[in-house]
C-alpha positions in Angstrom: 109.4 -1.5 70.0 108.6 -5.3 69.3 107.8 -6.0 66.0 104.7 -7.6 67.1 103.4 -4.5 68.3 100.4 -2.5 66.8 101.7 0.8 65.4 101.0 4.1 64.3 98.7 4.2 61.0 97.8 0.4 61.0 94.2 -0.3 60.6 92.7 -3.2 62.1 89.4 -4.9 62.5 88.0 -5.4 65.9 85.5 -6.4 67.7 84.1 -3.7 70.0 83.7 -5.4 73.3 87.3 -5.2 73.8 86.6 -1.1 74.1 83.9 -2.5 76.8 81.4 0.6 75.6 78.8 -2.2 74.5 78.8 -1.8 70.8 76.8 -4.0 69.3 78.0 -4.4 66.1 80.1 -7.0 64.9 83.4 -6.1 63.3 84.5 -1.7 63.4 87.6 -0.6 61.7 89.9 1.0 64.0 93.5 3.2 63.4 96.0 3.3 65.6 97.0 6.7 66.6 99.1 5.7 69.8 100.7 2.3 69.9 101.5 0.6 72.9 105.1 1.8 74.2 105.7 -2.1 75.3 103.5 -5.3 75.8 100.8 -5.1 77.8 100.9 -0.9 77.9 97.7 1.2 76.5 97.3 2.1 73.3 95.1 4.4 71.2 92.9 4.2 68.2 90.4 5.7 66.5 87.3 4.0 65.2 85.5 4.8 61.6 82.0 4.8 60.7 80.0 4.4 57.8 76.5 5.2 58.8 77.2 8.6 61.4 78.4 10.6 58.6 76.9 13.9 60.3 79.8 13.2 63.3 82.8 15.3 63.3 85.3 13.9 61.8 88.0 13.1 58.6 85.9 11.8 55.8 87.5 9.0 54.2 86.5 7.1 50.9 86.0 3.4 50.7 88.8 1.7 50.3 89.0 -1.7 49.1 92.4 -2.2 49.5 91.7 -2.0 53.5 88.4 -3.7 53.1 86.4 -0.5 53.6 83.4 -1.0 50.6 82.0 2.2 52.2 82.7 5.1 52.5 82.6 6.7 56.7 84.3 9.1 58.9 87.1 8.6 61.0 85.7 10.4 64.5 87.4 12.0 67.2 84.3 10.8 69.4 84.9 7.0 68.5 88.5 7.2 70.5 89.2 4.6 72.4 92.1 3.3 74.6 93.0 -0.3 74.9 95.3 -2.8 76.6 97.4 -4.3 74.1 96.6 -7.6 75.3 93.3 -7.7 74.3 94.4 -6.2 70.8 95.4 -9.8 69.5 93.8 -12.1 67.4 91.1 -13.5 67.3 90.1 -10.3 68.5 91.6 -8.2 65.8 92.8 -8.6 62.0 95.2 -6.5 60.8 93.5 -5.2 57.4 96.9 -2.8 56.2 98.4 1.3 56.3 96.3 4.0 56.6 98.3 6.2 54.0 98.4 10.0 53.8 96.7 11.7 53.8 93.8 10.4 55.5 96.8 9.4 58.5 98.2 12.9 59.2 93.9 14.2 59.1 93.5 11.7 61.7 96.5 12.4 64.1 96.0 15.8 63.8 92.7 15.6 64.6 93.7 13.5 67.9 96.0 15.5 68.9 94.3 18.9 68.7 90.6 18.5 69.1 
């Protein structure tokens, strides 16, 4: 894989109408739980909220280190699949890792629910 390429466990900041869903708000942190195999492929992520903590989902402290001042919810109803070419800057900032092991919650929470 290009090392361009969005993978697995990187957390990025987007704005949402590259999901096309009509989300109004500015900037959502997002995971990526299945990268694009190649440019211009699909790819996966998973959104986090702050404010629908009653969603099910892996609750996740602020971090400050990713730029996360609040604490939210990683939720299997925020998925969303991309094109990688509207995953690019300025439409995303790569904000760092997703580290374990809020990253394993996550995937296995993609993978199974």
């Amino acid at each position: 894989m290009p090392d361009d390429l969005p993978r697995v466990g990187q957390v990025y900041r987007v704005q949402p109408w590259i999901f096309l869903d009509g989300d109004p708000k500015g900037g959502r942190p997002v995971v990526v739980v299945r990268p694009p195999r190649g440019a211009g492929d699909l790819m996966t992520v998973v959104e986090r909220t702050s404010t629908r903590l009653d969603l099910r989902g892996i609750a996740h402290p602020a971090d400050p280190l990713l730029g996360l001042d609040r604490d939210g919810r990683w939720v299997h109803r925020f998925t969303r699949t991309v094109a990688e070419t509207l995953f690019r800057p300025p439409n995303v900032q790569l904000l760092g890792i997703l580290g374990p092991p809020f990253l394993d919650d996550v995937i296995r929470m993609w993978e199974e629910w």
